[in-house]
Every structure is written in structure tokens, then in C-alpha cells.
Chimera marker file (.cmm) of the C-alpha trace (Angstrom):
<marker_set name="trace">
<marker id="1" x="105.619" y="96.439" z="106.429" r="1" g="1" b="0" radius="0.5"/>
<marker id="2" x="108.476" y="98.469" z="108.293" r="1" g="1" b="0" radius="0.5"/>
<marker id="3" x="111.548" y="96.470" z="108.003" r="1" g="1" b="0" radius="0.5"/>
<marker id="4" x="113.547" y="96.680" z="111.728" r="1" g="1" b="0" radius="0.5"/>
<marker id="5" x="116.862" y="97.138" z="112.528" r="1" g="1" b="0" radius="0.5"/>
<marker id="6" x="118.583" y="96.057" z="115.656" r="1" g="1" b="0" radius="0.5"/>
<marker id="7" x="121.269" y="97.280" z="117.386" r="1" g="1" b="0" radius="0.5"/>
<marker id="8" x="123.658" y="95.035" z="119.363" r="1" g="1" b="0" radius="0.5"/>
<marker id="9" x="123.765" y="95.484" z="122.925" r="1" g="1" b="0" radius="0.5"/>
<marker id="10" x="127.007" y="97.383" z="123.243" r="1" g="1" b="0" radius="0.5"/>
<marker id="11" x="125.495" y="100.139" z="120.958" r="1" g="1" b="0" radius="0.5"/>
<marker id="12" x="122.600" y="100.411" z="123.122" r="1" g="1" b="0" radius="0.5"/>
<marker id="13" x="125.100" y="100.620" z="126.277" r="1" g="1" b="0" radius="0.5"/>
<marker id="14" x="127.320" y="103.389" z="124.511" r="1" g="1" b="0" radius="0.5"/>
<marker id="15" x="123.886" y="105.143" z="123.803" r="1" g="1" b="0" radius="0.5"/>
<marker id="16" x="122.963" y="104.950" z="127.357" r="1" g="1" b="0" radius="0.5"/>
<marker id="17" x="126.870" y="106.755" z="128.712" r="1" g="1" b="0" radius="0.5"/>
<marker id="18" x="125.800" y="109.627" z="126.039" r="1" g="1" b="0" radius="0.5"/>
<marker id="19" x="122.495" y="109.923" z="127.369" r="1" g="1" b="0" radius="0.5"/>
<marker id="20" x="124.615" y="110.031" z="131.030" r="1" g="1" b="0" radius="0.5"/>
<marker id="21" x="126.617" y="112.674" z="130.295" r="1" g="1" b="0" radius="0.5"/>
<marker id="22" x="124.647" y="114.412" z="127.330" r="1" g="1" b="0" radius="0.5"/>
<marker id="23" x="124.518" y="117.675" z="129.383" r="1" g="1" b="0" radius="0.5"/>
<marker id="24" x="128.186" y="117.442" z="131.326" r="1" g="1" b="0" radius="0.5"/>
<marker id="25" x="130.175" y="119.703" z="128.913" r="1" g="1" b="0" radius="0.5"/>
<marker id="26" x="133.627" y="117.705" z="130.549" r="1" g="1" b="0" radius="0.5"/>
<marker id="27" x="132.693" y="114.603" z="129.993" r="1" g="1" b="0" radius="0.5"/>
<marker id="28" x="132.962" y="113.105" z="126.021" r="1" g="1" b="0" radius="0.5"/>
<marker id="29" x="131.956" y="110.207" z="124.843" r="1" g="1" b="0" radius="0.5"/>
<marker id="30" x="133.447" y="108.445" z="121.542" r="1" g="1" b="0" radius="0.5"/>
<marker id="31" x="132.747" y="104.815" z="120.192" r="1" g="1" b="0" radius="0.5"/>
<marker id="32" x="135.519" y="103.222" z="118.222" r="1" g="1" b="0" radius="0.5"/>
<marker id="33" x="133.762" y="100.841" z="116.242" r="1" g="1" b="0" radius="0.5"/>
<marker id="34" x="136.736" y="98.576" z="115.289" r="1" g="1" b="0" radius="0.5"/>
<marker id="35" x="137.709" y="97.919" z="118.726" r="1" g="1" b="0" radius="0.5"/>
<marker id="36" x="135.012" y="97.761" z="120.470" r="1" g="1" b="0" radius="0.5"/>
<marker id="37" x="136.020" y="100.178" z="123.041" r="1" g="1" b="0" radius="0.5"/>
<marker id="38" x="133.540" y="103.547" z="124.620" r="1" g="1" b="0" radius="0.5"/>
<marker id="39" x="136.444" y="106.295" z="125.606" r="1" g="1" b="0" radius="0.5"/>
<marker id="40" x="135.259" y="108.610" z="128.162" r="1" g="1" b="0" radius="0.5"/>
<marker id="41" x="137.416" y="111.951" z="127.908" r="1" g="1" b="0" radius="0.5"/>
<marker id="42" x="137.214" y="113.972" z="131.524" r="1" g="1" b="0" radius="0.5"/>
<marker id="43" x="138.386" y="117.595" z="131.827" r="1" g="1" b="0" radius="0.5"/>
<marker id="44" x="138.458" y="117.830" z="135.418" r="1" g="1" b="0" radius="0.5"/>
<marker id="45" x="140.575" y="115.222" z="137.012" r="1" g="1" b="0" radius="0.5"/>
<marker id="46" x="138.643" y="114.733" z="140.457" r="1" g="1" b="0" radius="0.5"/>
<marker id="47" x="136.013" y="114.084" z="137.779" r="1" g="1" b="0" radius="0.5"/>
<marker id="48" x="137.500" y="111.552" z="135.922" r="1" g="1" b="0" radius="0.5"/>
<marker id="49" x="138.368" y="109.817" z="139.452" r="1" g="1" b="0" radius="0.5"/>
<marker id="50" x="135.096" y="109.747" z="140.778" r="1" g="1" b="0" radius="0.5"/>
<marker id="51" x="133.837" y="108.043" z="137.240" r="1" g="1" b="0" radius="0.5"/>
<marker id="52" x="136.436" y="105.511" z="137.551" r="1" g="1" b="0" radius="0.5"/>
<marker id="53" x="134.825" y="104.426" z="140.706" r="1" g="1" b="0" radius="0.5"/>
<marker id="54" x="131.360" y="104.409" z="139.371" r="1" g="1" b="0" radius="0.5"/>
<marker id="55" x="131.632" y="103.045" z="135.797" r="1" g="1" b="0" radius="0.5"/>
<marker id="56" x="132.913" y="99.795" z="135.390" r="1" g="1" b="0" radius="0.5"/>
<marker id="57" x="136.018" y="99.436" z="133.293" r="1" g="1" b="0" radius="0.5"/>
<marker id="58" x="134.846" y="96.303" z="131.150" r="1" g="1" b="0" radius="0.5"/>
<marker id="59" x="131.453" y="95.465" z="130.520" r="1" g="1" b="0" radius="0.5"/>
<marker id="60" x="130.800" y="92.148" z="128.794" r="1" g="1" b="0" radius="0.5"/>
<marker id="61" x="127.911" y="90.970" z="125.990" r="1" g="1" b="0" radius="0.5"/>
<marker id="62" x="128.397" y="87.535" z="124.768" r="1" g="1" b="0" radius="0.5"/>
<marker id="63" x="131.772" y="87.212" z="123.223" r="1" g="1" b="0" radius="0.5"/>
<marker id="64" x="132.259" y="90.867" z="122.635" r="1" g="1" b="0" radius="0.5"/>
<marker id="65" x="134.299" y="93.011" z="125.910" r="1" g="1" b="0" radius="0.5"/>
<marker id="66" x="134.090" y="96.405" z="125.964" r="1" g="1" b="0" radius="0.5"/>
<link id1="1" id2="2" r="1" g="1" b="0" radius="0.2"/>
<link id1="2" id2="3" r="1" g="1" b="0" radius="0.2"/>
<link id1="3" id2="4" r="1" g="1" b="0" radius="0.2"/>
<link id1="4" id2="5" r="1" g="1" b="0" radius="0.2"/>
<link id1="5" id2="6" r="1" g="1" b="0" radius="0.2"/>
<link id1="6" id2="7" r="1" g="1" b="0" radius="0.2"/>
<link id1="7" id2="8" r="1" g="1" b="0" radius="0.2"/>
<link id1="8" id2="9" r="1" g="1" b="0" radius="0.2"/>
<link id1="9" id2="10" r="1" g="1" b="0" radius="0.2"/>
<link id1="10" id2="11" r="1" g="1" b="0" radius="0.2"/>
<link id1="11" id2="12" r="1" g="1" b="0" radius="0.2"/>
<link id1="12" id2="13" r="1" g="1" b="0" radius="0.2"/>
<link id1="13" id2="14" r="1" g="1" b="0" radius="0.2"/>
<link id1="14" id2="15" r="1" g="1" b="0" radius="0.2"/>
<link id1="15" id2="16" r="1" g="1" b="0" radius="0.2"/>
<link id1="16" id2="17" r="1" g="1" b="0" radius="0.2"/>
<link id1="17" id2="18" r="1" g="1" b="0" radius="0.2"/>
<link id1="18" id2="19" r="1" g="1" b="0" radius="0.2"/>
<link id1="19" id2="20" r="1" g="1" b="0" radius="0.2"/>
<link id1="20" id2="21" r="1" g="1" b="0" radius="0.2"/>
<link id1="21" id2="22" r="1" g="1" b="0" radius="0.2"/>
<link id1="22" id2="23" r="1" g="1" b="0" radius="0.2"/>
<link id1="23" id2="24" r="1" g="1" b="0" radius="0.2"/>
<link id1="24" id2="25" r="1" g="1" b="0" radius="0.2"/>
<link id1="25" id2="26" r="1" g="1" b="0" radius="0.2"/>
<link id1="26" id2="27" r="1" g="1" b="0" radius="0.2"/>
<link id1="27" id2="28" r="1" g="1" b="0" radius="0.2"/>
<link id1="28" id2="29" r="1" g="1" b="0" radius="0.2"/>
<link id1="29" id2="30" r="1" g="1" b="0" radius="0.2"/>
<link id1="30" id2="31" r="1" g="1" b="0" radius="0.2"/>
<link id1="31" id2="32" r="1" g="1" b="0" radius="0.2"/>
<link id1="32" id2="33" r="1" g="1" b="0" radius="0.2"/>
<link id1="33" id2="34" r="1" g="1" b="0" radius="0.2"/>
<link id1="34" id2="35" r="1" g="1" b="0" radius="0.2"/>
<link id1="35" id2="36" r="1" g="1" b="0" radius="0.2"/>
<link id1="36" id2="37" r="1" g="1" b="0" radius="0.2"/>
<link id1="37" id2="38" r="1" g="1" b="0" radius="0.2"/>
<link id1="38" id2="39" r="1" g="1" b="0" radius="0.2"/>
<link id1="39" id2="40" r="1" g="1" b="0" radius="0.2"/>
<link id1="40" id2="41" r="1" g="1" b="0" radius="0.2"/>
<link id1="41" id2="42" r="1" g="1" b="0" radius="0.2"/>
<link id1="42" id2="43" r="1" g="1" b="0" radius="0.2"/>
<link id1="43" id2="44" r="1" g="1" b="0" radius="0.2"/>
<link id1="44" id2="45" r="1" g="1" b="0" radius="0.2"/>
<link id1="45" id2="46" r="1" g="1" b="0" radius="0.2"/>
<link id1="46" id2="47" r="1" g="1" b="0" radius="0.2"/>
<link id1="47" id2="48" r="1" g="1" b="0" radius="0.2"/>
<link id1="48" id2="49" r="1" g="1" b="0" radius="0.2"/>
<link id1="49" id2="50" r="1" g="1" b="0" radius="0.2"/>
<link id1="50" id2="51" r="1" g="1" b="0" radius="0.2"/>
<link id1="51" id2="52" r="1" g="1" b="0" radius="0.2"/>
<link id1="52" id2="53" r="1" g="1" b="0" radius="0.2"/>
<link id1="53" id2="54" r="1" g="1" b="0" radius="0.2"/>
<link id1="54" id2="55" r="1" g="1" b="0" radius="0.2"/>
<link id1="55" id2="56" r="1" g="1" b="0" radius="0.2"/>
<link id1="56" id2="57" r="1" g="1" b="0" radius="0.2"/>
<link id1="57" id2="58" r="1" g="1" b="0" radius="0.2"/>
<link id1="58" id2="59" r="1" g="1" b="0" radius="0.2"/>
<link id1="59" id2="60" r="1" g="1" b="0" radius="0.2"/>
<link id1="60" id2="61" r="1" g="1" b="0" radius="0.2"/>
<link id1="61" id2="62" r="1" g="1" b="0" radius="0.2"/>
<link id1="62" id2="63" r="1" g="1" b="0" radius="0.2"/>
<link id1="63" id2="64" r="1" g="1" b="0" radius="0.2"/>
<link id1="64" id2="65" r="1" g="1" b="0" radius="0.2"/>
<link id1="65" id2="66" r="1" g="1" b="0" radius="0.2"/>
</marker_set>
């Protein structure tokens, strides 16, 4: 029998923001696994503006903030 492995949520969510901007060659994702924390690096200013807007700036799973 396969043994599973789960992920918690917030890996699935910092899966999901490389999946967004897999193809956007401005836009970098990094996870920093001892704080929690998904950094979006944007080349282009008006860019990284407009994603401000659209992505929230904390996202909650339980106890854990991102």
C-alpha cells in the first residue's frame, strides 16, 4: 500500500502563486520555510502595484499567518 503524504495548506497556497505566475518572467516566487512567509519579487513596478491590489497581503490557516 502507497504510504501518503500531505502537505499543509500554506504549501498548497504557495503552489497555487507559482502556478499564477509560472509563465510571467517578472514575477518570482520564493517560500521561506522558517517564517512562514511567500515573497513575490516584481520587476516592473506598475506590476508590483497592481498585485498589491489583487493578492491579499496575509492569508490565514489555523494558527499559522502567512
Amino acid at each position: 500500500m502507497a504510504q501518503l503524504k500531505l502537505s499543509p495548506p500554506w504549501i498548497k497556497y504557495m503552489h497555487e502563486m507559482e502556478q499564477l505566475f509560472k509563465y510571467d518572467p517578472e514575477v518570482h516566487v520564493i517560500y521561506d520555510e522558517d517564517e512562514h512567509i511567500i515573497h513575490l519579487y516584481v520587476d516592473k513596478q506598475r506590476k508590483a502595484d497592481a498585485l498589491a491590489t489583487l493578492i491579499p497581503e496575509t492569508v490565514t490557516f489555523g494558527n499559522i499567518t502567512l
